[in-house]
PyMOL Python script that loads the backbone (N, CA, C, O; Angstrom):
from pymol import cmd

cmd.read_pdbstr("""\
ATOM      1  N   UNK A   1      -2.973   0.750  32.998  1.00  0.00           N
ATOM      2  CA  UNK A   1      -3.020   2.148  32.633  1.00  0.00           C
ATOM      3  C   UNK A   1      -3.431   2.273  31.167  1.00  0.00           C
ATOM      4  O   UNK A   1      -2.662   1.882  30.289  1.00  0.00           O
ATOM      5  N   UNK A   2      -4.610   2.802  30.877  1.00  0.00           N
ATOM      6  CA  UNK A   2      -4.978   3.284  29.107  1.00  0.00           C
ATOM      7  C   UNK A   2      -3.747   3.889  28.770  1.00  0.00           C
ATOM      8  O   UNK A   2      -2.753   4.152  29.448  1.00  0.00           O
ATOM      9  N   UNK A   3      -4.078   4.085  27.355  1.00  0.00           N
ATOM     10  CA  UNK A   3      -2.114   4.129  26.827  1.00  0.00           C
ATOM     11  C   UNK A   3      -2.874   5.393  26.333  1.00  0.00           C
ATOM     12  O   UNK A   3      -4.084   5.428  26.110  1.00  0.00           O
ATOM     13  N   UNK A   4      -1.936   6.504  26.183  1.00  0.00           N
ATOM     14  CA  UNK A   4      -2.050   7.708  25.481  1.00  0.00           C
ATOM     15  C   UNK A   4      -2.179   8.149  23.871  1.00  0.00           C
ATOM     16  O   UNK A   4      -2.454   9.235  23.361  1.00  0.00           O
ATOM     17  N   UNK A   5      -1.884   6.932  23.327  1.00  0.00           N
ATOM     18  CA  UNK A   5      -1.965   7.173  21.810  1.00  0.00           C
ATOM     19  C   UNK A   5      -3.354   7.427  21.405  1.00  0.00           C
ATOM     20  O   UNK A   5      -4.398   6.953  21.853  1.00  0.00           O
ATOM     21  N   UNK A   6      -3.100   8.470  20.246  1.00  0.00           N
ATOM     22  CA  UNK A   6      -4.436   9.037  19.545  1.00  0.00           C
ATOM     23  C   UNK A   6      -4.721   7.242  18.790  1.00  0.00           C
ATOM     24  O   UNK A   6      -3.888   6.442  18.364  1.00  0.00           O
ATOM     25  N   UNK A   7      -6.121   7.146  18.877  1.00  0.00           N
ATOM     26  CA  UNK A   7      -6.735   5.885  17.669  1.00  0.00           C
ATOM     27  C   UNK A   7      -6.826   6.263  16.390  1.00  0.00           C
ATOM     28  O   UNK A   7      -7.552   7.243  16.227  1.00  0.00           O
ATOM     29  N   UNK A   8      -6.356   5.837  15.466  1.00  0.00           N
ATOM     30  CA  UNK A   8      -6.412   6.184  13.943  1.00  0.00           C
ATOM     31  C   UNK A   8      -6.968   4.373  13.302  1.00  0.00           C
ATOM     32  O   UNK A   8      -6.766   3.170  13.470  1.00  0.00           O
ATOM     33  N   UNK A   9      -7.838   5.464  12.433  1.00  0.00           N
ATOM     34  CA  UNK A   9      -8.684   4.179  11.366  1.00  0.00           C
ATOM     35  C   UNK A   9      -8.053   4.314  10.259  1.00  0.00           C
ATOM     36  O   UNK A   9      -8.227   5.386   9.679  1.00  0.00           O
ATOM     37  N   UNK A  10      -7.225   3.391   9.682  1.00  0.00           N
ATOM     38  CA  UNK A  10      -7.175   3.453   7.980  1.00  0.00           C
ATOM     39  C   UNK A  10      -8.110   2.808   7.045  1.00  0.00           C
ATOM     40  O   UNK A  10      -8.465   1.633   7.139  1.00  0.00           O
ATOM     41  N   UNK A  11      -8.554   3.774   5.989  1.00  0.00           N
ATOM     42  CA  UNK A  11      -9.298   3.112   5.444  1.00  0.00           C
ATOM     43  C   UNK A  11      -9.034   2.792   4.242  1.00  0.00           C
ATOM     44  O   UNK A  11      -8.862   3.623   3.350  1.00  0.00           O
ATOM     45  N   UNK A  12      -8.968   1.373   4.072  1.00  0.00           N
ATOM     46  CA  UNK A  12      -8.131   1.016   2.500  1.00  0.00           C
ATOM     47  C   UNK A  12      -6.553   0.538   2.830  1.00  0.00           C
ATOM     48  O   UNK A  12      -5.804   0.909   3.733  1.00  0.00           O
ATOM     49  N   UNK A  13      -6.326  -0.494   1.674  1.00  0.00           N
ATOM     50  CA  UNK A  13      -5.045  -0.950   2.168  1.00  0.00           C
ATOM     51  C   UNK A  13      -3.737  -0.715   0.632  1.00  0.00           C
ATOM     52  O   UNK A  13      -2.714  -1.285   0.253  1.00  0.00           O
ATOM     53  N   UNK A  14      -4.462   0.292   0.243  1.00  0.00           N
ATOM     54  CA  UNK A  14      -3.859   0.452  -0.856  1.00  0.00           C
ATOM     55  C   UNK A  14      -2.623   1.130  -0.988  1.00  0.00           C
ATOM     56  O   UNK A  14      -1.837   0.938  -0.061  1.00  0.00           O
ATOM     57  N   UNK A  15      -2.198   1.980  -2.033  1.00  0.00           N
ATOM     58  CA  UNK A  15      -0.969   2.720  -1.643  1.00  0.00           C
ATOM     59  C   UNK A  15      -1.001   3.784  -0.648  1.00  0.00           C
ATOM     60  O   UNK A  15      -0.222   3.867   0.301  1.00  0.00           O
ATOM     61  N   UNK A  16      -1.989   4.630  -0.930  1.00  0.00           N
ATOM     62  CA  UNK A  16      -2.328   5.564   0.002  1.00  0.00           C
ATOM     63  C   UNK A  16      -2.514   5.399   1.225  1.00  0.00           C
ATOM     64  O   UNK A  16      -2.106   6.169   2.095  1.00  0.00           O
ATOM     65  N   UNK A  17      -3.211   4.279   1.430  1.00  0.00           N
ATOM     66  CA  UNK A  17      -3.574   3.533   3.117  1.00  0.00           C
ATOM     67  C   UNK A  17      -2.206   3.106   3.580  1.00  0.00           C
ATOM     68  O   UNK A  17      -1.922   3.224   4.772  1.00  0.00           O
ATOM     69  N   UNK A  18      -1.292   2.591   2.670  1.00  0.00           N
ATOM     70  CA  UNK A  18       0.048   1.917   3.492  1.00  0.00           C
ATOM     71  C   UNK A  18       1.248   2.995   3.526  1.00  0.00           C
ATOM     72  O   UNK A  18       2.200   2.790   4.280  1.00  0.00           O
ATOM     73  N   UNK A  19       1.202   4.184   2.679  1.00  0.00           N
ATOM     74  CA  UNK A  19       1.592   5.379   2.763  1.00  0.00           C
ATOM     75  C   UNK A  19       1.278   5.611   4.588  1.00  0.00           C
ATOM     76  O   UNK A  19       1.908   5.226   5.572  1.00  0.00           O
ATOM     77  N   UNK A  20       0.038   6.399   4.438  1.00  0.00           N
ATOM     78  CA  UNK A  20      -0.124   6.356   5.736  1.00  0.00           C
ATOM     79  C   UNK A  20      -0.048   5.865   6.939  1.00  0.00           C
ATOM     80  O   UNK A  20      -0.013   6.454   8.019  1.00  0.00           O
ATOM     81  N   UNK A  21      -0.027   4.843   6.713  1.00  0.00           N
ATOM     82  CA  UNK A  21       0.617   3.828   8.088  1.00  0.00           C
ATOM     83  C   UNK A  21       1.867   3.778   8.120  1.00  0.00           C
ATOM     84  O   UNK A  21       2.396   3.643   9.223  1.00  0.00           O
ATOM     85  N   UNK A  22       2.584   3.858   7.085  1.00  0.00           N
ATOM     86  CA  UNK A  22       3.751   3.888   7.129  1.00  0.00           C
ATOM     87  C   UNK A  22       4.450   5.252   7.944  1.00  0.00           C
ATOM     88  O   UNK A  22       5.481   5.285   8.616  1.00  0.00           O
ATOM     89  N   UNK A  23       3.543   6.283   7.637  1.00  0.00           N
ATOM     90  CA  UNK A  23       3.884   7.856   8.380  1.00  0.00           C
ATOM     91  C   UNK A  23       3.624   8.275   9.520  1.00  0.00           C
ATOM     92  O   UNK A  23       4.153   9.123  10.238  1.00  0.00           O
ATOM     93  N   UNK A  24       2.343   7.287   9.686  1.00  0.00           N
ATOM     94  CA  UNK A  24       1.649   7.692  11.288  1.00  0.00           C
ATOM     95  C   UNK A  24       3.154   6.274  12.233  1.00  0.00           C
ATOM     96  O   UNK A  24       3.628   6.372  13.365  1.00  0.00           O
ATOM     97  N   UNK A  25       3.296   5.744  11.715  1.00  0.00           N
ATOM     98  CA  UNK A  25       4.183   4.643  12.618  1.00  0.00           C
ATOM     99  C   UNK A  25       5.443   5.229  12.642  1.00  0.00           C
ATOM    100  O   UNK A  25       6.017   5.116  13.725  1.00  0.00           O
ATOM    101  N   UNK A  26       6.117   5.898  11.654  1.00  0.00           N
ATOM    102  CA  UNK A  26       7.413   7.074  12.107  1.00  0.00           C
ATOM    103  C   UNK A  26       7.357   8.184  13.057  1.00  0.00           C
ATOM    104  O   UNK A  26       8.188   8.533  13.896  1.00  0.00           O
ATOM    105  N   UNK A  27       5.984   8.766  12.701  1.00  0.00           N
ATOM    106  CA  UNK A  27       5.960  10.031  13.676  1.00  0.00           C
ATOM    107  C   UNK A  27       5.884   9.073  15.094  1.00  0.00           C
ATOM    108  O   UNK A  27       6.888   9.204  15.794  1.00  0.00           O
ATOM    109  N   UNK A  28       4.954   8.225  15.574  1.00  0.00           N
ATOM    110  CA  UNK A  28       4.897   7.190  16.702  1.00  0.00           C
ATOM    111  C   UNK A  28       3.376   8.251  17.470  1.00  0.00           C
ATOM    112  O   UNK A  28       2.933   9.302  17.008  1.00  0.00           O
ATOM    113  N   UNK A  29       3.035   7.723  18.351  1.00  0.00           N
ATOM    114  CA  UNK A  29       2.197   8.224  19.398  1.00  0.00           C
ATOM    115  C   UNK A  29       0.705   7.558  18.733  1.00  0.00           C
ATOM    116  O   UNK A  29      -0.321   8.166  19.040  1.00  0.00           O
ATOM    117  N   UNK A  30       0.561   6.250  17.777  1.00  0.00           N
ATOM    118  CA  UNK A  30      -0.823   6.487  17.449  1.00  0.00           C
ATOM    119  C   UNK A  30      -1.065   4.627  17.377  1.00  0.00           C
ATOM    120  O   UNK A  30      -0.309   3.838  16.809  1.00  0.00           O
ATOM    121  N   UNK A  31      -2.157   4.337  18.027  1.00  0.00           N
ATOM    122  CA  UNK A  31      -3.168   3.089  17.935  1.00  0.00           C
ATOM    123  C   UNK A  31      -3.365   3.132  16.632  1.00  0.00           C
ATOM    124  O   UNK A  31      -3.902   4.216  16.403  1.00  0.00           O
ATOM    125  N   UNK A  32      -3.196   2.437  15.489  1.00  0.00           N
ATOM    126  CA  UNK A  32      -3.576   2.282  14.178  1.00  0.00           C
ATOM    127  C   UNK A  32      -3.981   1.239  13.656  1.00  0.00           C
ATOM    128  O   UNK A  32      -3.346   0.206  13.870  1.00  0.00           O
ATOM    129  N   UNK A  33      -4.863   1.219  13.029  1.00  0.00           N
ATOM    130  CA  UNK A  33      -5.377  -0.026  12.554  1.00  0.00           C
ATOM    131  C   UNK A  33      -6.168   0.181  11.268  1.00  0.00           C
ATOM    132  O   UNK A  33      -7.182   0.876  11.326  1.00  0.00           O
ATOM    133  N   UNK A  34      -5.631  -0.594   9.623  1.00  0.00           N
ATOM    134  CA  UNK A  34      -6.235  -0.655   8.902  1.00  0.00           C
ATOM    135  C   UNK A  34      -7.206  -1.612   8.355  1.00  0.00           C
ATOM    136  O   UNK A  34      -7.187  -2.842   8.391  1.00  0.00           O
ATOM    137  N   UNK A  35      -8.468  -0.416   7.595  1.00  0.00           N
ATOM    138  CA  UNK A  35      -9.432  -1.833   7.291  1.00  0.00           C
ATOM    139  C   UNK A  35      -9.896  -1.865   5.754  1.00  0.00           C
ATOM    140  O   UNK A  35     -10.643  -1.005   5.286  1.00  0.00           O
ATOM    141  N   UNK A  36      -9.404  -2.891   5.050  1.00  0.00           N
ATOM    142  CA  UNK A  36      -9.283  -3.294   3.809  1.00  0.00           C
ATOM    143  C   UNK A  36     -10.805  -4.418   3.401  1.00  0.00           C
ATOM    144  O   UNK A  36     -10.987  -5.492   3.972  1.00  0.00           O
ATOM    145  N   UNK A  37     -11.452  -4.025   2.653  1.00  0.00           N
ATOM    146  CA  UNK A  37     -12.098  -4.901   2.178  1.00  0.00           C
ATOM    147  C   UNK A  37     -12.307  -6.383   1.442  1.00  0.00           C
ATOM    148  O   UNK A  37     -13.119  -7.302   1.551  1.00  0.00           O
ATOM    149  N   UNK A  38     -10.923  -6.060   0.489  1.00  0.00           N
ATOM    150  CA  UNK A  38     -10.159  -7.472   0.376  1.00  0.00           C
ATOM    151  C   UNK A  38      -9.354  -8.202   1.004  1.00  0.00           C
ATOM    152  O   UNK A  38      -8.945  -7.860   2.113  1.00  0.00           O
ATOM    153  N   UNK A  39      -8.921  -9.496   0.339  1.00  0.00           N
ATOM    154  CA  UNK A  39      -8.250 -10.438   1.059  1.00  0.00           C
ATOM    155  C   UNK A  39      -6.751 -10.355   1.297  1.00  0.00           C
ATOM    156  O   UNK A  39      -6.069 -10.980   2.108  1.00  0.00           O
ATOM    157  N   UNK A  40      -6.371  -9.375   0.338  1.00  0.00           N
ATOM    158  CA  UNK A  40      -5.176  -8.529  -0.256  1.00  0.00           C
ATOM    159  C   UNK A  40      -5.005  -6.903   0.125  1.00  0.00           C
ATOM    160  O   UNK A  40      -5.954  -6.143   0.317  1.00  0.00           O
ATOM    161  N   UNK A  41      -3.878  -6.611   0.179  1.00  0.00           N
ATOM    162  CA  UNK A  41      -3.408  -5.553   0.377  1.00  0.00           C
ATOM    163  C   UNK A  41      -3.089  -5.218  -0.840  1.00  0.00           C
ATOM    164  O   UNK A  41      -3.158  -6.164  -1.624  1.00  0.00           O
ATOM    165  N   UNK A  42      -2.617  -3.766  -1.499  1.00  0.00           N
ATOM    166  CA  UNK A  42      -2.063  -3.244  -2.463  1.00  0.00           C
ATOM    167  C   UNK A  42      -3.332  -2.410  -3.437  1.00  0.00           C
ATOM    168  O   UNK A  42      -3.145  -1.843  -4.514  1.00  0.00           O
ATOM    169  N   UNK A  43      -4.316  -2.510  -2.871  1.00  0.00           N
ATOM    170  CA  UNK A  43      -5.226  -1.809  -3.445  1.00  0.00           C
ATOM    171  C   UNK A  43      -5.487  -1.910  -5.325  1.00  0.00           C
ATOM    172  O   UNK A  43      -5.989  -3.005  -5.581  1.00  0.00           O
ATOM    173  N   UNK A  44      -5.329  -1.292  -6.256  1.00  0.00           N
ATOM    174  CA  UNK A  44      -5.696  -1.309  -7.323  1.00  0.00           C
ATOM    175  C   UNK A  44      -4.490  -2.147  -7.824  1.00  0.00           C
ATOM    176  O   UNK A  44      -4.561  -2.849  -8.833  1.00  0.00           O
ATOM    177  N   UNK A  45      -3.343  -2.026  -7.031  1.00  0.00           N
ATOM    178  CA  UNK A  45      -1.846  -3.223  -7.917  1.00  0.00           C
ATOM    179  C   UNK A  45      -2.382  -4.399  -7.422  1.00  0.00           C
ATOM    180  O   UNK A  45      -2.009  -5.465  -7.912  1.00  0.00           O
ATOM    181  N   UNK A  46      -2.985  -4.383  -6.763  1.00  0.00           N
ATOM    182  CA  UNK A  46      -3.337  -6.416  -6.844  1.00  0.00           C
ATOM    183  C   UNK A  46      -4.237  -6.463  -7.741  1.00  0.00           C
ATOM    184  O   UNK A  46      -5.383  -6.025  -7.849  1.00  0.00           O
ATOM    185  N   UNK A  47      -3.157  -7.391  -8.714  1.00  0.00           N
ATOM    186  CA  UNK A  47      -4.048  -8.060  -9.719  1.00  0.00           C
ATOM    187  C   UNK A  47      -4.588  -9.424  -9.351  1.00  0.00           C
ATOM    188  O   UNK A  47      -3.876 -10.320  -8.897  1.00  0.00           O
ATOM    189  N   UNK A  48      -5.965  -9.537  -9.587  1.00  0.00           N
ATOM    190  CA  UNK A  48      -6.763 -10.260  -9.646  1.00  0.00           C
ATOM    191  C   UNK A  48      -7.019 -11.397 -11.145  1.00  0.00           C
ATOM    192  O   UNK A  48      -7.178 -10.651 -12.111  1.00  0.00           O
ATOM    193  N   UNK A  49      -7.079 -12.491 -11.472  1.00  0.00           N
ATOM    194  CA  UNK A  49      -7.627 -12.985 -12.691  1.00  0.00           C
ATOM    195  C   UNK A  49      -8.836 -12.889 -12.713  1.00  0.00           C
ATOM    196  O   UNK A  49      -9.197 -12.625 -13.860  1.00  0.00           O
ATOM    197  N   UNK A  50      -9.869 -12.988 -11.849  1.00  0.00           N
ATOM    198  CA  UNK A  50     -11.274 -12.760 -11.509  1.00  0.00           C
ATOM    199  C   UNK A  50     -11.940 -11.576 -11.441  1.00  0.00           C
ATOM    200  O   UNK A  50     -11.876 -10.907 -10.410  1.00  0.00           O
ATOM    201  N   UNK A  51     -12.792 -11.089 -12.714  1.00  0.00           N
ATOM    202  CA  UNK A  51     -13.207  -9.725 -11.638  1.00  0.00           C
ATOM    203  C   UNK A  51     -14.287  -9.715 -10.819  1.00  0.00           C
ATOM    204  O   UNK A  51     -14.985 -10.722 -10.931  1.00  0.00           O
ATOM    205  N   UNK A  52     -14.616  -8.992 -10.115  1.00  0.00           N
ATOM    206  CA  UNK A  52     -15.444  -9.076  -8.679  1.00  0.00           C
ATOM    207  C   UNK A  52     -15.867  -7.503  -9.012  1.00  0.00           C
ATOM    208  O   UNK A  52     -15.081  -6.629  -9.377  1.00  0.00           O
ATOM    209  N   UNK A  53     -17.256  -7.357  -8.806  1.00  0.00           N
ATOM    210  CA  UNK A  53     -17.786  -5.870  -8.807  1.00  0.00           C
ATOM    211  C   UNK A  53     -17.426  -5.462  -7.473  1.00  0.00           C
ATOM    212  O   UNK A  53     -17.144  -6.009  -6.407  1.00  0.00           O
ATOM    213  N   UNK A  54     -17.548  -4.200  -7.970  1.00  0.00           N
ATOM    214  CA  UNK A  54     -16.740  -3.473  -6.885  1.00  0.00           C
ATOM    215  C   UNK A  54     -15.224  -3.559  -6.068  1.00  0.00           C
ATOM    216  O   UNK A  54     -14.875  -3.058  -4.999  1.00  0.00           O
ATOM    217  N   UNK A  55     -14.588  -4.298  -6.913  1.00  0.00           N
ATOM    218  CA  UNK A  55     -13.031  -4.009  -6.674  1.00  0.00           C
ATOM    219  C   UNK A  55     -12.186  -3.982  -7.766  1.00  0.00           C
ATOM    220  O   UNK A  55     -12.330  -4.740  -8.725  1.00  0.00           O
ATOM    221  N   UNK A  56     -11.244  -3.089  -7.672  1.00  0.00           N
ATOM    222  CA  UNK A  56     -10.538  -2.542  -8.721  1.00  0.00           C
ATOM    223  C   UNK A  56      -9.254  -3.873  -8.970  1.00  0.00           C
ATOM    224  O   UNK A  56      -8.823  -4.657  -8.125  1.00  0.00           O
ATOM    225  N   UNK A  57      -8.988  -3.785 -10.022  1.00  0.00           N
ATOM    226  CA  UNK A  57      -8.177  -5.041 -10.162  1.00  0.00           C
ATOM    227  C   UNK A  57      -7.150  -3.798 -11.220  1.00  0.00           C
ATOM    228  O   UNK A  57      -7.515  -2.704 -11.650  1.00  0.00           O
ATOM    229  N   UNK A  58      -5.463  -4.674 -11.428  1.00  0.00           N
ATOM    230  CA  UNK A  58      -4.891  -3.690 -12.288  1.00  0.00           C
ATOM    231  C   UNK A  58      -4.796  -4.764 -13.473  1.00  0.00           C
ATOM    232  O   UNK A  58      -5.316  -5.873 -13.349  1.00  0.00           O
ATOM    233  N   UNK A  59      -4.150  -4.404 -14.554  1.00  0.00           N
ATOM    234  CA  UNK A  59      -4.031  -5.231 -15.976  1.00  0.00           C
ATOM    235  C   UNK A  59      -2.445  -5.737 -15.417  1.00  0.00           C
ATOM    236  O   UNK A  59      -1.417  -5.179 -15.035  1.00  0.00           O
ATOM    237  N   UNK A  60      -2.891  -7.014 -15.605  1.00  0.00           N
ATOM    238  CA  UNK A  60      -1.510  -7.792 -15.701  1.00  0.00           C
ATOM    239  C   UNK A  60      -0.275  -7.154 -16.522  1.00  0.00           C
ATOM    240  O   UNK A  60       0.788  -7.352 -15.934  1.00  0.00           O
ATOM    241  N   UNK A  61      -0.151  -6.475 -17.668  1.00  0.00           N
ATOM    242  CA  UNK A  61       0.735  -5.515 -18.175  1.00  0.00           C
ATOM    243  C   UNK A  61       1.126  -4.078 -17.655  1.00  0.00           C
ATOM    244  O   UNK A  61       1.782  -3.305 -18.353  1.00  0.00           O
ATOM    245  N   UNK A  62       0.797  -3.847 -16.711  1.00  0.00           N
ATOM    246  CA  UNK A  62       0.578  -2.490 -16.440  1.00  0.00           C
ATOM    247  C   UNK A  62       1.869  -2.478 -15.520  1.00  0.00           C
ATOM    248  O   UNK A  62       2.238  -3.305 -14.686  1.00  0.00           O
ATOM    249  N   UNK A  63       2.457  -1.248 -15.943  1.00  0.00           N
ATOM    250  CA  UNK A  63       4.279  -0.734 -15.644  1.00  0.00           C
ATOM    251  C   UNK A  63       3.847   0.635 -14.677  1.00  0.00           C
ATOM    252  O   UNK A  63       2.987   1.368 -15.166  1.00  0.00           O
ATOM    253  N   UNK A  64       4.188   0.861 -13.855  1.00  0.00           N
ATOM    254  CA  UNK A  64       4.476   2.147 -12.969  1.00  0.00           C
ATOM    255  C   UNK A  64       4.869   3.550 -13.559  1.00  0.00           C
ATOM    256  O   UNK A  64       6.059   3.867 -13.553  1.00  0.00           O
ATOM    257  N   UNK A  65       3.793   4.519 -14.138  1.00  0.00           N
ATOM    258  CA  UNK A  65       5.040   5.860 -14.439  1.00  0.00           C
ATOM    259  C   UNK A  65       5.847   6.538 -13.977  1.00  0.00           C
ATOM    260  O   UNK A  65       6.355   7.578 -14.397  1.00  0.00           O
ATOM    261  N   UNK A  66       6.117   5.561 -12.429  1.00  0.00           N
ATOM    262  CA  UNK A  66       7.141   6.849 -11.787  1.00  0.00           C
ATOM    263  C   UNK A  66       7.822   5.816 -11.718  1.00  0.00           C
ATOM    264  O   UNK A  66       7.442   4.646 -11.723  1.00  0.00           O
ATOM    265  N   UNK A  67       9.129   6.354 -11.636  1.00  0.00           N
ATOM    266  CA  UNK A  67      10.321   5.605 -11.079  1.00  0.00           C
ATOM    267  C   UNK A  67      10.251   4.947  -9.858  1.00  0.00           C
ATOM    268  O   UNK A  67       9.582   5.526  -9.002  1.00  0.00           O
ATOM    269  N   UNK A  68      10.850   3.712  -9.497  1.00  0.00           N
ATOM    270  CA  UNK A  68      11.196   3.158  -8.691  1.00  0.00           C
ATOM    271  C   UNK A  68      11.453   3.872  -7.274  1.00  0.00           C
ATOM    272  O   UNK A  68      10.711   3.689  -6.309  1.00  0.00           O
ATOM    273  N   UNK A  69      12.853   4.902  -7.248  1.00  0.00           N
ATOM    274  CA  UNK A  69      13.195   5.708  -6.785  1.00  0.00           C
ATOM    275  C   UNK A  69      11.949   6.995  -6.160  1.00  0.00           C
ATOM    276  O   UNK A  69      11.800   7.483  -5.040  1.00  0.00           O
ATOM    277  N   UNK A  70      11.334   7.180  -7.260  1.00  0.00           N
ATOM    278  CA  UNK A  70       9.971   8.318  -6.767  1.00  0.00           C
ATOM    279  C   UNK A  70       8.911   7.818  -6.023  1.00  0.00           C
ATOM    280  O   UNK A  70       8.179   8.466  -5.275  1.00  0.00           O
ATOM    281  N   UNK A  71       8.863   6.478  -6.298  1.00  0.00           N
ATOM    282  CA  UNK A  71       8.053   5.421  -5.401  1.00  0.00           C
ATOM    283  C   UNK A  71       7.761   5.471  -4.374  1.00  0.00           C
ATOM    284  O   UNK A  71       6.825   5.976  -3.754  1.00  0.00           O
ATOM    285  N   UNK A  72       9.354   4.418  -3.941  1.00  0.00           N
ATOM    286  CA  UNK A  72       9.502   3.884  -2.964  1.00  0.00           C
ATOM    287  C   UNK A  72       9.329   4.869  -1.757  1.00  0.00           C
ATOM    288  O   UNK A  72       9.398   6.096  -1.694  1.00  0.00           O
ATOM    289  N   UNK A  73       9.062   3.831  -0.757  1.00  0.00           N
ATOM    290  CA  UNK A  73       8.633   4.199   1.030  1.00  0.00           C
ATOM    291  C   UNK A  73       9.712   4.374   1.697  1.00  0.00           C
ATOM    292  O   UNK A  73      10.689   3.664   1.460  1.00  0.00           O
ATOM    293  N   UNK A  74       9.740   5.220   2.529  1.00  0.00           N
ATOM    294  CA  UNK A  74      10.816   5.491   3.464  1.00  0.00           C
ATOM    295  C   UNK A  74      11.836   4.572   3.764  1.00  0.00           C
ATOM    296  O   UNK A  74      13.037   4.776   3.583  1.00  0.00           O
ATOM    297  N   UNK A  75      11.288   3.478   4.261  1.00  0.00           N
ATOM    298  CA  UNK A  75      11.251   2.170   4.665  1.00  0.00           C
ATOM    299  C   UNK A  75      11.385   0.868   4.104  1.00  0.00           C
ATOM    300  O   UNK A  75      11.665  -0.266   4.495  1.00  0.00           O
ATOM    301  N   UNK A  76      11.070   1.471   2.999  1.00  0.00           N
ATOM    302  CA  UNK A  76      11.103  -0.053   2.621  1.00  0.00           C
ATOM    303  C   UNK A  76      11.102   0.157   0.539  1.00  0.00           C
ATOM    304  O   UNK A  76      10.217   0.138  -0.316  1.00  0.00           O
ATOM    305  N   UNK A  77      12.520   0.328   0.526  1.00  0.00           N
ATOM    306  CA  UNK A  77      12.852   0.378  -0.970  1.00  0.00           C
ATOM    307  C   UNK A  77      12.559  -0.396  -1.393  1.00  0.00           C
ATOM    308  O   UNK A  77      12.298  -1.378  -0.698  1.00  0.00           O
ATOM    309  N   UNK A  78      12.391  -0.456  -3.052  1.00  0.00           N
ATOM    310  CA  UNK A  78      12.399  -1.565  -3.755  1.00  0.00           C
ATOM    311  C   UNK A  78      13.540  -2.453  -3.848  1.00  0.00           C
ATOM    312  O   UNK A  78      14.710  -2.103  -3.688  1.00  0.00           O
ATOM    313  N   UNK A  79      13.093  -3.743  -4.143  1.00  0.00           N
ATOM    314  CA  UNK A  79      14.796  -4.755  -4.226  1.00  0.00           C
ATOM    315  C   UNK A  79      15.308  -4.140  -5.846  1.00  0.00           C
ATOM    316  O   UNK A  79      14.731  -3.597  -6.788  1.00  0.00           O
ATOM    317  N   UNK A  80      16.823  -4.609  -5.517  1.00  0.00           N
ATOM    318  CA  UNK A  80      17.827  -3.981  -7.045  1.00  0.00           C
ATOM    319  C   UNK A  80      17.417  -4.327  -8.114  1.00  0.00           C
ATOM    320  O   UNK A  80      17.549  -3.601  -9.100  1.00  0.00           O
ATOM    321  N   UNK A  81      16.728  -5.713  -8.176  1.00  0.00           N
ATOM    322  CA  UNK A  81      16.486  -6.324  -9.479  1.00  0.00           C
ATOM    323  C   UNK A  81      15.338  -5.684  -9.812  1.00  0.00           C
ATOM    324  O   UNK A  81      15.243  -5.874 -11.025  1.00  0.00           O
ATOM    325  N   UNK A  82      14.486  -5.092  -9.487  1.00  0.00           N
ATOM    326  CA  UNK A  82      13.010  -4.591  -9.964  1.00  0.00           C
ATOM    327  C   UNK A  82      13.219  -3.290 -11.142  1.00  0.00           C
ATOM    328  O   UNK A  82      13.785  -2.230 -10.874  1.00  0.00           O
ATOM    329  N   UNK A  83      12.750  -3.568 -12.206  1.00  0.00           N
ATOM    330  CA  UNK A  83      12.768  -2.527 -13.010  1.00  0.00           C
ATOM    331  C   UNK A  83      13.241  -1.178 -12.398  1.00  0.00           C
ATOM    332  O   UNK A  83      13.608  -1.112 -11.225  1.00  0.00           O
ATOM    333  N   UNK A  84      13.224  -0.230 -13.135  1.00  0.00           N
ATOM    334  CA  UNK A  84      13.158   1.302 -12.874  1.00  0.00           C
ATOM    335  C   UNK A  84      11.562   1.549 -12.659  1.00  0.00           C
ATOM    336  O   UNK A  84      11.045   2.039 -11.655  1.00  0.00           O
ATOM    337  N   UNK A  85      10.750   0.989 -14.107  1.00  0.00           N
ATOM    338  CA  UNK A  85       9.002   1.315 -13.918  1.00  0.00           C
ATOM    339  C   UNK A  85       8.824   0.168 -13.477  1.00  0.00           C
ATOM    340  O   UNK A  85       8.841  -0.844 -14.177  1.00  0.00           O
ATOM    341  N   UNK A  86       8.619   0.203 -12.169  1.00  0.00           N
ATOM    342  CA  UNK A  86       7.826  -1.448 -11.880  1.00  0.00           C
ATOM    343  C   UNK A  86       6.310  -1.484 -12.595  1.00  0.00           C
ATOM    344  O   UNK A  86       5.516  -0.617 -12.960  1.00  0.00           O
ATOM    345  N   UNK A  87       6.336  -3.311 -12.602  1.00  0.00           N
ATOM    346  CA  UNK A  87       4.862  -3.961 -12.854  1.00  0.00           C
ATOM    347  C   UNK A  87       4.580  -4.091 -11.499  1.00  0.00           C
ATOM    348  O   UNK A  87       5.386  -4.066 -10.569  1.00  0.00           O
ATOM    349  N   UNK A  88       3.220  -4.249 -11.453  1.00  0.00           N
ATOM    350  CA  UNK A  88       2.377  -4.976 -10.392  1.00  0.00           C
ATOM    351  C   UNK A  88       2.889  -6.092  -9.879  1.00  0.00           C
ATOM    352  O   UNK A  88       2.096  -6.435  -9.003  1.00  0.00           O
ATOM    353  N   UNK A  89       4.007  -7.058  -9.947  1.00  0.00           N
ATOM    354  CA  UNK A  89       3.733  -8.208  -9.348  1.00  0.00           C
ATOM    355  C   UNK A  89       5.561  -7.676  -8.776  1.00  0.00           C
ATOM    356  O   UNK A  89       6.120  -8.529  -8.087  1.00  0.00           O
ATOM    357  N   UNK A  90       6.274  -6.536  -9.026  1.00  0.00           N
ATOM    358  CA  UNK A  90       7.543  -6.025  -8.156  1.00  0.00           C
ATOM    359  C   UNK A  90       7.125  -5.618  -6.943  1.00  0.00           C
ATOM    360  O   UNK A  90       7.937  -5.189  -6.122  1.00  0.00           O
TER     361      UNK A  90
END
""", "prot")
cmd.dss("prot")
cmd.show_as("cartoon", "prot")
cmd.util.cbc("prot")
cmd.orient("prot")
């Protein structure tokens, strides 16, 4: 029997892309599948030592302006030890 779920494309595996998957998989009813260009997930927070045209890399120093708390995913809080402003590698 074909299954009833709507097909959803994500595009990008970044915050926004895993935002969304994260929302379409609570509400439920949907085939989802994301497609990331890199080898990595996290979109502009994966830092890279290499740069590569055409992908965004973040600065190894670079702290979060939102809180931890304003962050985090439904699902999946940050661990206790991670700053308040996370870096890229929390």
């Amino acid at each position: 029997m074909a299954s009833q779920n709507k097909r959803i494309a994500v595009i990008g595996g970044g915050a926004g892309g895993i935002a969304s998957l994260v929302a379409l998989k609570e509400e439920g009813g949907f085939d989802m599948v994301c497609f990331e260009k890199t080898d990595n997930y996290g979109g502009t927070w994966c830092y890279r030592e290499e740069s590569v045209v055409g992908i965004a890399s973040i600065m190894p120093t670079t702290h979060w302006v939102t809180s931890k708390e304003l962050s985090a995913l439904s699902n999946f809080p940050p661990r206790k030890e991670c700053s308040n402003f996370m870096r890229h590698d929390q």
